[in-house]
C-alpha positions as CSV (number, residue, x, y, z in Angstrom):
1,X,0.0,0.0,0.0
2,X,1.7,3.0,1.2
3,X,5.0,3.9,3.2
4,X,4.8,3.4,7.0
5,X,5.7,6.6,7.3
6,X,3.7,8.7,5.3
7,X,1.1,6.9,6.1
8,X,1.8,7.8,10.1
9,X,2.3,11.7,8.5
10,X,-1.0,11.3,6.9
11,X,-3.1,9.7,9.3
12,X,-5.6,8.4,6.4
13,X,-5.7,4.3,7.0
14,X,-4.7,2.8,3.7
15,X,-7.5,1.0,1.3
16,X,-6.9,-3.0,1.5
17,X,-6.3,-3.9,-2.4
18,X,-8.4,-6.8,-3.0
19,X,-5.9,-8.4,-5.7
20,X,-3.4,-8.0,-2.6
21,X,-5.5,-9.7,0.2
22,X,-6.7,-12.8,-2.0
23,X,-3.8,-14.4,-3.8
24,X,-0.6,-12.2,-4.1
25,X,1.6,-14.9,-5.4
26,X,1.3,-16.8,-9.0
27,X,-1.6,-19.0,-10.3
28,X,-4.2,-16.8,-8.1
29,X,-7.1,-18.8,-9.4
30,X,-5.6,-22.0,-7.5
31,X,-4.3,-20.0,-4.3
32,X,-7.7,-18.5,-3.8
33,X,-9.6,-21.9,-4.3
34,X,-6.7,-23.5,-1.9
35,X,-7.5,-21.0,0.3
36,X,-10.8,-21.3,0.8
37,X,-11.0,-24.9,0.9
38,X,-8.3,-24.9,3.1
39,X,-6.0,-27.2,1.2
40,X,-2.7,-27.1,0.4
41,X,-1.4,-24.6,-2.7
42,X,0.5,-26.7,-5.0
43,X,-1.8,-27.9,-7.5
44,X,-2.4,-32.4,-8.2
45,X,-0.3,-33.4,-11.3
46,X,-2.7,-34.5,-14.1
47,X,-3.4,-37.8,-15.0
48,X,-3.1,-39.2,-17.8
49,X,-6.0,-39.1,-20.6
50,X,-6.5,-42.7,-20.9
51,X,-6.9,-43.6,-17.4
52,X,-9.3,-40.6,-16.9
53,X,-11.4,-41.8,-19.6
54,X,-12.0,-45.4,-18.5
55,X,-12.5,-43.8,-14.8
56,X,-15.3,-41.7,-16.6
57,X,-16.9,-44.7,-18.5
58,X,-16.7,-46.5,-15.0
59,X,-18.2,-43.5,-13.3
60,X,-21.3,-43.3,-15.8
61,X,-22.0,-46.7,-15.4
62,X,-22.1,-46.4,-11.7
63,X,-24.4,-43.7,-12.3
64,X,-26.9,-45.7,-14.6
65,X,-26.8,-48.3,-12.2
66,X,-27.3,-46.2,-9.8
67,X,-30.3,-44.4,-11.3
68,X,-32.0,-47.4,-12.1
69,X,-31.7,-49.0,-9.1
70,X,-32.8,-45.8,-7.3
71,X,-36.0,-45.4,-9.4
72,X,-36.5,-49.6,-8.7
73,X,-36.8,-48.7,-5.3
74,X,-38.6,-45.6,-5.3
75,X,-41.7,-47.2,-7.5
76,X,-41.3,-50.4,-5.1
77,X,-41.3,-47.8,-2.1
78,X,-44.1,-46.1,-3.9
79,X,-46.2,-49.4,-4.7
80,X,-45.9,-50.6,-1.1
81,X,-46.4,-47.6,0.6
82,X,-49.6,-47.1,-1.5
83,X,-51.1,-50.8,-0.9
84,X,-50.5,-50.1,2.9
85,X,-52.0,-46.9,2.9
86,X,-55.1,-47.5,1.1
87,X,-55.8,-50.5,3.5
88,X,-55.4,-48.7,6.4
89,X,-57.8,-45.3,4.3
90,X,-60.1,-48.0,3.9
91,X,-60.3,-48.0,8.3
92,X,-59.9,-44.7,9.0
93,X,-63.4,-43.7,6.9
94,X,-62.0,-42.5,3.3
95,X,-64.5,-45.0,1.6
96,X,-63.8,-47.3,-1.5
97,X,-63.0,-44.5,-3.8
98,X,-61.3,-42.2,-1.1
99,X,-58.6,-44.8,0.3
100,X,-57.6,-44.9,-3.8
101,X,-57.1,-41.8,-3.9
102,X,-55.6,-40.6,0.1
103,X,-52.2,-42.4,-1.1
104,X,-51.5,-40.5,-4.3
105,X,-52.3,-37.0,-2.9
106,X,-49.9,-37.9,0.3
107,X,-47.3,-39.8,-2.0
108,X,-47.8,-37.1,-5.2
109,X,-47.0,-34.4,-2.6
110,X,-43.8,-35.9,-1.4
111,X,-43.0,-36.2,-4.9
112,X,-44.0,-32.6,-6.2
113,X,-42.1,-31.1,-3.2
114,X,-38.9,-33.4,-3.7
115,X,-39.2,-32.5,-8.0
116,X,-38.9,-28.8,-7.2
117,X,-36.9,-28.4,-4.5
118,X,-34.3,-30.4,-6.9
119,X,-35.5,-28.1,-10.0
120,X,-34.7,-25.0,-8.0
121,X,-31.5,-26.2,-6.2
122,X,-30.5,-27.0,-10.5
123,X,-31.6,-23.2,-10.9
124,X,-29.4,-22.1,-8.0
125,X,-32.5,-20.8,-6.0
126,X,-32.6,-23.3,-3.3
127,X,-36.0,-22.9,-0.9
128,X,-35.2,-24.3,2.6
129,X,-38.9,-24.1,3.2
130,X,-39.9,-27.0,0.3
131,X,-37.2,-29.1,1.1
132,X,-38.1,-29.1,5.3
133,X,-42.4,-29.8,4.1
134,X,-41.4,-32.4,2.3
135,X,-39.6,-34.2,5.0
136,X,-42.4,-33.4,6.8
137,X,-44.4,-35.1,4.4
138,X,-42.3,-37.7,4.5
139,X,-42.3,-38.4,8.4
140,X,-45.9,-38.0,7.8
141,X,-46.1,-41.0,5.3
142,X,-44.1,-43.0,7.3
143,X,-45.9,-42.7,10.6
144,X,-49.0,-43.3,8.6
145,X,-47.5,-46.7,7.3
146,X,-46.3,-47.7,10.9
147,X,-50.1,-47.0,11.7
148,X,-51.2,-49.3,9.1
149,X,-48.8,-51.9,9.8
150,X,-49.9,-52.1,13.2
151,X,-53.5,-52.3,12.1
152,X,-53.1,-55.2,9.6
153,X,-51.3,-56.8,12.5
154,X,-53.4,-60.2,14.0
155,X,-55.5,-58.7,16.7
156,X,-55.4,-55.4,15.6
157,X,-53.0,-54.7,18.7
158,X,-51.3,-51.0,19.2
159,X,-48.5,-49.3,17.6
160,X,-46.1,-50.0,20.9
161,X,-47.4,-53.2,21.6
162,X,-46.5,-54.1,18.0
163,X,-43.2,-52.1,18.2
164,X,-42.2,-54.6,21.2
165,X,-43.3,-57.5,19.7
166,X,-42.6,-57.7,16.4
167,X,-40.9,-54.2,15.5
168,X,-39.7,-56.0,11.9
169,X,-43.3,-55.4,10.6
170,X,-43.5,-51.7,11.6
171,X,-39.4,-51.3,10.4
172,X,-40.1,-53.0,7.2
173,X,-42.8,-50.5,6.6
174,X,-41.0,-47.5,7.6
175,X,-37.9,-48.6,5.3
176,X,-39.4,-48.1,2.0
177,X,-40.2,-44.2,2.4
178,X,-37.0,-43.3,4.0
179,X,-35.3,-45.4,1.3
180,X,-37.0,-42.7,-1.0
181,X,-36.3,-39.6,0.7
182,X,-32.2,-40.9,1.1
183,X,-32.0,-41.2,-3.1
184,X,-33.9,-37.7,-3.1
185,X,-31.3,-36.4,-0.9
186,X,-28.9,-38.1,-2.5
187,X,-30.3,-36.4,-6.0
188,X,-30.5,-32.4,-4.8
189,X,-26.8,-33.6,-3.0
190,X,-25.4,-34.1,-6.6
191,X,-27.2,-31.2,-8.2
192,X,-26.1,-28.3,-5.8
193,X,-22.9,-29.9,-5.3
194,X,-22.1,-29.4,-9.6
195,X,-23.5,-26.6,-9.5
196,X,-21.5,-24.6,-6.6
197,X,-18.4,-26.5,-8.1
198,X,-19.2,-25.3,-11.4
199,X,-19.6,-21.5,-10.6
200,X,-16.1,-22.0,-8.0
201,X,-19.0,-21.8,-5.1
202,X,-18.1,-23.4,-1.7
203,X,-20.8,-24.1,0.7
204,X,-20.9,-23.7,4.7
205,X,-19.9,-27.7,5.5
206,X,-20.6,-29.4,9.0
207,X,-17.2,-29.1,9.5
208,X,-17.2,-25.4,8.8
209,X,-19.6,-25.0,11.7
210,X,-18.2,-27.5,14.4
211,X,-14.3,-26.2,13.8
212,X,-14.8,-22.7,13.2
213,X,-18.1,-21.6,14.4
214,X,-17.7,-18.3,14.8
215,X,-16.0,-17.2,12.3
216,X,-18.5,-19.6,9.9
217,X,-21.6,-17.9,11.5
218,X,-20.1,-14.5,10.9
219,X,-19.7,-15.3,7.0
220,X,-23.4,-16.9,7.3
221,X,-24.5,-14.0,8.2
222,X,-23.3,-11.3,6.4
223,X,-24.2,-13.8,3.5
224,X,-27.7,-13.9,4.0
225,X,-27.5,-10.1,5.5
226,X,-25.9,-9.0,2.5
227,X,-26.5,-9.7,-1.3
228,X,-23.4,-11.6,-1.7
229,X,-22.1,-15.0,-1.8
230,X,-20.2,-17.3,1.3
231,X,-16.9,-16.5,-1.3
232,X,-17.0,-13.2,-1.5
233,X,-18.0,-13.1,2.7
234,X,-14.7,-14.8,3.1
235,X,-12.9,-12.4,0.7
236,X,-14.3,-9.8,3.0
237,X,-13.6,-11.6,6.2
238,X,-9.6,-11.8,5.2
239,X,-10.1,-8.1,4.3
240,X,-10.8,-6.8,7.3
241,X,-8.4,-8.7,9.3
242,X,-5.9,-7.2,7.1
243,X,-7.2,-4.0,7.2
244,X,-6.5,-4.8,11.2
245,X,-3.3,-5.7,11.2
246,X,-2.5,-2.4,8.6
247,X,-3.9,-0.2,11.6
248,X,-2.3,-1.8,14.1
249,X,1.2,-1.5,12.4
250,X,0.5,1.8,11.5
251,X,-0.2,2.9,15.4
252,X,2.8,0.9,16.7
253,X,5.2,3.0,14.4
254,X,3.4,5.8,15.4
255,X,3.7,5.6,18.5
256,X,7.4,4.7,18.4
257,X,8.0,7.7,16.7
258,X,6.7,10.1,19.3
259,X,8.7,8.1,21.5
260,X,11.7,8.6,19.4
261,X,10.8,12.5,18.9
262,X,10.4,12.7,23.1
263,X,13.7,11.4,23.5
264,X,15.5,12.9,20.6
265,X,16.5,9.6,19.8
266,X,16.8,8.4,16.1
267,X,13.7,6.5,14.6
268,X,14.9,3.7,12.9
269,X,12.0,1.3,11.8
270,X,14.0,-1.7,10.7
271,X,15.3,-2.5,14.4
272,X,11.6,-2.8,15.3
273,X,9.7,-6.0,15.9
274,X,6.1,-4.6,14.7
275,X,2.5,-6.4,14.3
276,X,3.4,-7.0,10.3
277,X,6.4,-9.9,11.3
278,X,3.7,-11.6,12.8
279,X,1.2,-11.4,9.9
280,X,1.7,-15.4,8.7
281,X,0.5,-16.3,12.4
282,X,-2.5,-13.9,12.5
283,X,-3.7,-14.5,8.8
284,X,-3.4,-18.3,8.8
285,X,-6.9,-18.9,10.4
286,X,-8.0,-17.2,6.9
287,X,-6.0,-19.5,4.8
288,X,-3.0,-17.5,4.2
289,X,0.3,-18.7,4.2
290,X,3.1,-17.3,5.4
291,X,4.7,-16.5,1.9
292,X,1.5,-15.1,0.8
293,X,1.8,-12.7,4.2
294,X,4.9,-11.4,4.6
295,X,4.8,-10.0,0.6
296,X,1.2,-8.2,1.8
297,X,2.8,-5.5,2.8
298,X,5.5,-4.8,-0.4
299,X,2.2,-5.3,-2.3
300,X,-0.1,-3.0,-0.5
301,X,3.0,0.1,0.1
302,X,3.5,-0.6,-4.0
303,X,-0.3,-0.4,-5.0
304,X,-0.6,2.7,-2.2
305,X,2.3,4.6,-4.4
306,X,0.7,3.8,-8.0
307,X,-2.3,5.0,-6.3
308,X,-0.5,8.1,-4.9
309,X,0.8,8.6,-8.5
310,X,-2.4,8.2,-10.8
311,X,-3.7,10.8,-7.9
312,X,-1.1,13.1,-8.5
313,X,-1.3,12.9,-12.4
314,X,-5.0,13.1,-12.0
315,X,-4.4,16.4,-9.9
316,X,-2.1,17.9,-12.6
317,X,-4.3,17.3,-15.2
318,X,-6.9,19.0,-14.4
319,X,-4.4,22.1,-13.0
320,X,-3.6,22.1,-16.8
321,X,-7.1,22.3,-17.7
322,X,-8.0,24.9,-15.0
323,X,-5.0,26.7,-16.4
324,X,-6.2,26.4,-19.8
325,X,-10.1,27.2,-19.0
326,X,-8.2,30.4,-17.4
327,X,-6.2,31.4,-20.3
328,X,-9.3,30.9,-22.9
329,X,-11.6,33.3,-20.5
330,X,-8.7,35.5,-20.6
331,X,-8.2,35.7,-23.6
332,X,-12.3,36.3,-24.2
333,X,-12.4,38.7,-21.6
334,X,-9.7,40.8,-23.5
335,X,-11.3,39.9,-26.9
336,X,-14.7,41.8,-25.4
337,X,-12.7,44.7,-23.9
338,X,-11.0,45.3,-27.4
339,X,-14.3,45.1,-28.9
340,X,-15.9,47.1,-27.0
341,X,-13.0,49.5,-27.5
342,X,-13.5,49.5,-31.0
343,X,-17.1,49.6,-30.9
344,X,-16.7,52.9,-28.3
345,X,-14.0,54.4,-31.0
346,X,-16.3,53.9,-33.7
347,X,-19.1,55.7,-32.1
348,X,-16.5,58.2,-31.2
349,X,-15.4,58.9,-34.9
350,X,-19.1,59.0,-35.9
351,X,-19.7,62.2,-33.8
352,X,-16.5,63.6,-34.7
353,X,-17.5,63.5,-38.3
354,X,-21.0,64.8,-37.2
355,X,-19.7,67.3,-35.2
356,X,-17.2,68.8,-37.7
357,X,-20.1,68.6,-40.3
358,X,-22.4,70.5,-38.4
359,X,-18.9,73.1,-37.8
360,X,-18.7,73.3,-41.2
361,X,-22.0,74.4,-42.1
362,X,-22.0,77.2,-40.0
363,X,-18.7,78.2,-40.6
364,X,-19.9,78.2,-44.0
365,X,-23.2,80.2,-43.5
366,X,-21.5,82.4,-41.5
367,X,-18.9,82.9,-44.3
368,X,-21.8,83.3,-46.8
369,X,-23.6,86.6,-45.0
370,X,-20.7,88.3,-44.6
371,X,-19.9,87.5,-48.3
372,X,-23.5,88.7,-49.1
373,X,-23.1,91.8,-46.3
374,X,-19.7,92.8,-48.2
375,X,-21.2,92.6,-51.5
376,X,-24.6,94.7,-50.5
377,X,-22.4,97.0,-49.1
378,X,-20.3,97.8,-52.4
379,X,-23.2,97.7,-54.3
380,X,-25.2,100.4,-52.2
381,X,-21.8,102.4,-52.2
382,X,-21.6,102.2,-56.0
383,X,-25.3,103.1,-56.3
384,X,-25.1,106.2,-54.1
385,X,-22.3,107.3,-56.0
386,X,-23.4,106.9,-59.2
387,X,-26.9,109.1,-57.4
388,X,-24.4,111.9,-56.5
389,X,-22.8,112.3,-59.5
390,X,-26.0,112.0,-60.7
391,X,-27.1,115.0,-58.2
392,X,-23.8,116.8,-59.1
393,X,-24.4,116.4,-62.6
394,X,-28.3,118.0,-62.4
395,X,-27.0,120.6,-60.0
396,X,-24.5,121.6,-62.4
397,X,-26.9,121.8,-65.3
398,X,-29.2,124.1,-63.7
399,X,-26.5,126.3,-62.5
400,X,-25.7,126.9,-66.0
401,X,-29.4,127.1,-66.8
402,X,-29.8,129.5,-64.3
403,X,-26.5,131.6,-65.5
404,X,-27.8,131.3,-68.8
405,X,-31.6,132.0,-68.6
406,X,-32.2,135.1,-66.3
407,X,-35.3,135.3,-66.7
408,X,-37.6,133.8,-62.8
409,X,-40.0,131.9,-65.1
410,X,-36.8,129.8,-66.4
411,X,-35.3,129.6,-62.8
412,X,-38.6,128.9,-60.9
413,X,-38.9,126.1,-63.9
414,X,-35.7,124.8,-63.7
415,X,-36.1,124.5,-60.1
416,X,-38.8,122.8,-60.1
417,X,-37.9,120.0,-62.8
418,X,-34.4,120.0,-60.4
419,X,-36.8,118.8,-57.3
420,X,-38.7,116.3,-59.9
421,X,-35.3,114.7,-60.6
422,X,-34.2,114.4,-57.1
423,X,-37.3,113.0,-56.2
424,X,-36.9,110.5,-59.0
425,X,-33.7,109.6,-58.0
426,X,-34.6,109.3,-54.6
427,X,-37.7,107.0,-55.5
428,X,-35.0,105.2,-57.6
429,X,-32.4,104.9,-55.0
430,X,-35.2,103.1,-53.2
431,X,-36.3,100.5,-55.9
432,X,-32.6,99.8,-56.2
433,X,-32.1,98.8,-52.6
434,X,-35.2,96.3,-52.4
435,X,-33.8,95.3,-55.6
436,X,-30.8,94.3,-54.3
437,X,-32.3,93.0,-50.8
438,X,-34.5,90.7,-53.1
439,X,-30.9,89.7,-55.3
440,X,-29.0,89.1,-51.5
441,X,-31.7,86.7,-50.1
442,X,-31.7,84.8,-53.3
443,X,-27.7,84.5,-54.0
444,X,-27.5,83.3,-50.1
445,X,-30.5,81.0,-50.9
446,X,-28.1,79.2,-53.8
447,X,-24.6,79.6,-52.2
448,X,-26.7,77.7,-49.0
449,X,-27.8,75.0,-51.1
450,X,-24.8,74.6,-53.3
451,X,-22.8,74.2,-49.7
452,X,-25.4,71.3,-48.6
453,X,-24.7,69.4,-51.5
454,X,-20.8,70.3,-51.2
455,X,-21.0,68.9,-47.8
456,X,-23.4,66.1,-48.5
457,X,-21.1,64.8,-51.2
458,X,-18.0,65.3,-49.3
459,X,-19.5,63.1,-46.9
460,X,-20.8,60.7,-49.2
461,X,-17.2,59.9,-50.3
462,X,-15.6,59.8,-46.8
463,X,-18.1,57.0,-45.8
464,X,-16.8,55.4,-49.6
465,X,-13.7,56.2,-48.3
466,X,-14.0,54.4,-45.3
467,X,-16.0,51.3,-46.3
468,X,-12.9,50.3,-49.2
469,X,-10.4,50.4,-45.9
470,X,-12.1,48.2,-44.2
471,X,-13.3,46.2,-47.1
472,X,-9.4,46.1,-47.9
473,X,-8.3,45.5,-44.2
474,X,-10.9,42.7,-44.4
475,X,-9.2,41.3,-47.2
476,X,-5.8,41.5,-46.1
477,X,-7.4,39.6,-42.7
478,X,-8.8,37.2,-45.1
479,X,-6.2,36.6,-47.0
480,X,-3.5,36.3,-44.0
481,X,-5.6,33.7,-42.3
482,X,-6.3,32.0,-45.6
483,X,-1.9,31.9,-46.3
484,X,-1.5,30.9,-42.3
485,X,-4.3,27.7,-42.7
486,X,-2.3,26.2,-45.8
487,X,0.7,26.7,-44.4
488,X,-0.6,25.4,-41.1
489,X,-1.8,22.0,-43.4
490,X,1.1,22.3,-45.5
491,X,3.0,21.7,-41.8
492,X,0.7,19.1,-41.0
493,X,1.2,17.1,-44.0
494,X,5.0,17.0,-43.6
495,X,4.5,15.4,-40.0
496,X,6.3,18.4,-38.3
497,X,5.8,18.5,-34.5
498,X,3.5,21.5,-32.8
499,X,6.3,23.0,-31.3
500,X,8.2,23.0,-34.9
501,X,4.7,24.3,-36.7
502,X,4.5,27.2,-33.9
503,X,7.9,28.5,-34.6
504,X,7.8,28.2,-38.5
505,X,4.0,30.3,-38.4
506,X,5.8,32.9,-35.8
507,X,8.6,33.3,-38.5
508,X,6.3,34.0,-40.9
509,X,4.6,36.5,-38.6
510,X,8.1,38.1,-38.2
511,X,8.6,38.6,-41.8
512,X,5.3,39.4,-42.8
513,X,4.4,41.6,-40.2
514,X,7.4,43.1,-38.7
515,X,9.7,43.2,-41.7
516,X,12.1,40.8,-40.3
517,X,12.8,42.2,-37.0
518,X,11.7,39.7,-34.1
519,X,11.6,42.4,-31.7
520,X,9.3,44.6,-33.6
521,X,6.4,41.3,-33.1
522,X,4.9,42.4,-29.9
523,X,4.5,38.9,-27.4
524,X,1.1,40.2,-26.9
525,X,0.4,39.5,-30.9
526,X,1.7,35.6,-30.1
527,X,0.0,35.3,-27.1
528,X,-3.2,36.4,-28.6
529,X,-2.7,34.0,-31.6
530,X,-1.6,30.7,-29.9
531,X,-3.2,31.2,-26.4
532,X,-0.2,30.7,-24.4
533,X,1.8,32.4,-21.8
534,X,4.0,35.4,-22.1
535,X,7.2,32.9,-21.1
536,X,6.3,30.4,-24.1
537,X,5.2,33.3,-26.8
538,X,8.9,34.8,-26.0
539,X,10.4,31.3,-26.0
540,X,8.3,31.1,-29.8
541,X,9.8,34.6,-30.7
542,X,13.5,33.9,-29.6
543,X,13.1,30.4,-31.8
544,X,11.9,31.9,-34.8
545,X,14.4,34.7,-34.6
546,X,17.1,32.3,-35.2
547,X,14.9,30.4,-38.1
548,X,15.1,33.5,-39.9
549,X,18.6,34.6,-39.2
550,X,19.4,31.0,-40.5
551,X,18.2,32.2,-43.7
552,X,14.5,31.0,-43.8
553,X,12.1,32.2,-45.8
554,X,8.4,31.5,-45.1
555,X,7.8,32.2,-49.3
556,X,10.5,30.1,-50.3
557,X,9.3,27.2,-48.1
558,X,8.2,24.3,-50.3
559,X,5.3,23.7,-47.4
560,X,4.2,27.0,-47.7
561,X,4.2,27.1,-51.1
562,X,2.7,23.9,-51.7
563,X,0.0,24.9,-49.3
564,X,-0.6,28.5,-51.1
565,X,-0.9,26.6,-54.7
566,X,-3.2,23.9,-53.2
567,X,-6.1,26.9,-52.1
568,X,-5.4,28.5,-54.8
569,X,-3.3,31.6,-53.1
């Protein structure tokens, strides 16, 4: 099982092996059975062939004989026993038709009962209950023949009187029944006996319960307690009193060793005389012997340590599978975060171009009314200039007017027309700035219009723009992971190792996305691509560094390349 003292260390009692506790030496089959009949271990030498087969031609015609002489005396039994009883029915009151019949129900019940107890016995489903009515039956039928043959007697005297007389007549009447429940028992005998020697099956024997009573009432019981058989009660029986003897070793070193520790004394098991040197006395009531006992405990220390062991490898494996179900939610939890990154800078860009769109337009209107503002203005300026020189010009005239005409009729007249002009040109000047109000609202009406669809187009081809680079990154994506599965089964076709297939795909990382340079690949990028640790993705990057400074080249690789022709890359 287990060292004494780690088991003392422990304190966890060891688990009795039952390979260990029934046969540890060779031929277990023939230990076990030796065991439990109590016989010696070396097995009988053969016989020879010819011999057995005229001892089982012998045997078979004792057995003929045997059966025909048996069922001889059964119907003899039968015939007898029925004559006698149906003279005495006849007495007792059964009538002429009723004494005929009073023997075959008693006989045909002795013979039903007998019939199946030996049917069930054959089945291996023995019913003590059937077998103890009909020798009941039996007792019956013979009593009821020593009442008859005491009533056919001369004189008609009484059973004792008969029985110390002439007890022949009442013997020789009792014979014949008994002689049929003997082959009967003789019969179910032979059945259960082939039967529990055919499935290895040993019975509780008379000898079992006058030698060993206690211990053969212990296995009884758990038997019929338990749904097991009187083998595997026994099995149980030895495994418990080496489970015993385990716990007393175990407490005897324990206990030396505090004694040991108290005195600081050195604990030395070998110079001790523990419980496990006497194991061939204290096993050999179980059919043990002492070779068999002192191996136990090699055996049980050994299967204790391969049981240690397949623990210990159970333990790591599923530390490497924790560890792995760690890394994978990792490397989901960072997968999420750097989606949700994305998704968040997305949004963010949206609004940006939003934002700068709405800027636009009203930088843009602003720009266009104080376009229109300047260009009102100019045109009002040029107006009222053109009106004074227009004044000037009228003023002028009438000054000559009135220098040439003297006269107050041609003064008052040329006044007057003067004030008709200036209204004129003031009722012009007026038409001319709601014409040009009119002309402002219209030319900031278009230039509005003409910068919506400046902007709207703009925008139109930014989100064109945008949707070919990520079409394109898609692509390139695509068309890496397309390149990296051929080469993968390109890899896998050569019968490289996974070790040798990680290191030639983190080459071809290095030259295909960090120009060469190992330490431009960020672990992180390995990491995320293999799922391993940031130890192994450095010991991957180190590797392939010196792949490629030996001169390899992931497009020159006749894997690769036979990978990229097969898909068609």
């Amino acid at each position: 099982m287990t060292d004494p003292r780690t088991e003392a260390a422990s304190g966890r009692p060891p688990e009795p092996e039952s390979a260990a506790i029934e046969a540890p030496a060779a031929g277990a089959d023939d230990t076990g059975r030796a065991i439990e009949a109590g016989t010696e271990n070396t097995p009988e030498p053969e016989a020879p062939a010819a011999p057995r087969r005229r001892l089982a031609m012998i045997m078979w015609a004792v057995a003929i004989v045997a059966i025909v002489a048996g069922l001889v005396v059964a119907g003899v039994g039968f015939a007898l026993s029925y004559h006698a009883l149906v003279d005495a029915a006849r007495g007792w009151g059964f009538g002429s038709k009723g004494s005929y019949a009073f023997p075959i129900g008693v006989d045909g019940l002795i013979v039903a009962l007998y019939s199946i107890s030996l049917v069930l016995a054959w089945r291996r489903m023995p019913k003590p209950m059937l077998l103890v009515a009909a020798h009941a039956t039996t007792a019956v039928t013979i009593l009821l023949n020593i009442l008859a043959a005491a009533d056919s007697a001369p004189g008609r005297p009484g059973v004792w009187e008969v029985a110390s007389t002439d007890p022949g007549r009442l013997l020789a009447h009792a014979a014949m029944p008994a002689a049929y429940v003997l082959l009967t028992e003789a019969a179910r005998h032979l059945i259960t006996r082939t039967a529990r020697l055919e499935s290895g099956e040993r019975g509780l024997t008379l000898a079992d319960w006058v030698l060993r009573f206690g211990t053969t009432w212990w296995v009884f019981r758990t038997a019929k307690t338990h749904p097991m058989s009187y083998s595997e009660a026994r099995k149980m029986r030895r495994e418990l009193a080496i489970y015993r003897v385990w716990i007393q070793y175990r407490e005897e070193i324990e206990g030396a060793r505090r004694k040991a520790a108290e005195g600081d004394e050195e604990f030395n098991e070998h110079d001790m005389v523990t419980v496990l040197d006497r194991l061939p006395d204290l096993l050999a009531p179980y059919g043990v012997t002492a070779e068999e006992a002192l191996a136990l405990p090699d055996k049980m220390r050994a299967r204790e340590q391969k049981r240690r062991a397949d623990r210990e490898r159970a333990e790591q494996a599923l530390a490497h599978k924790e560890a792995a179900d760690r890394r994978e939610r990792e490397h989901a939890d960072k997968m999420a975060q750097l989606a949700a990154k994305a998704a968040e800078i997305r949004a963010k860009g949206e609004l940006d171009a939003l934002e700068a769109t709405v800027e636009g337009e009203t930088k843009a209107a602003v720009h266009r009314a104080a376009a229109a503002a300047d260009t009102a203005g100019i045109e009002a300026a040029a107006q009222r200039s053109h009106a004074e020189r227009t004044a000037t010009e009228a003023q002028r005239r009438a000054a000559a007017e009135e220098e040439a005409e003297e006269s107050a009729r041609t003064a008052a007249a040329r006044l007057k027309a003067a004030e008709d002009d200036k209204a004129a040109l003031a009722i012009e000047q007026q038409n001319l700035r709601r014409r040009q109000e009119v002309a402002d609202g219209q030319k900031r009406a278009a230039d509005t219009e003409a910068e919506a669809q400046r902007t709207a187009r703009r925008a139109a081809e930014d989100k064109a723009a945008t949707a070919a680079a990520l079409r394109k990154e898609f692509e390139d994506r695509e068309a890496a992971a397309r390149a990296e599965l051929s080469a993968l089964a390109a890899e896998d076709a050569a019968g490289l190792s996974q070790r040798e297939r990680t290191i030639r795909r983190v080459a071809r990382m290095i030259q295909a996305e960090a120009g060469g340079q190992a330490l431009r690949l960020p672990l992180a990028r390995i990491e995320e691509a293999f799922n391993v640790a940031n130890g192994t993705a450095s010991g991957y990057r180190d590797e392939a560094a010196r792949l490629v400074a030996s001169g390899y080249d992931y497009r020159a690789d006749p894997l690769h390349q036979a990978a990229a022709y097969s898909h068609g890359t």
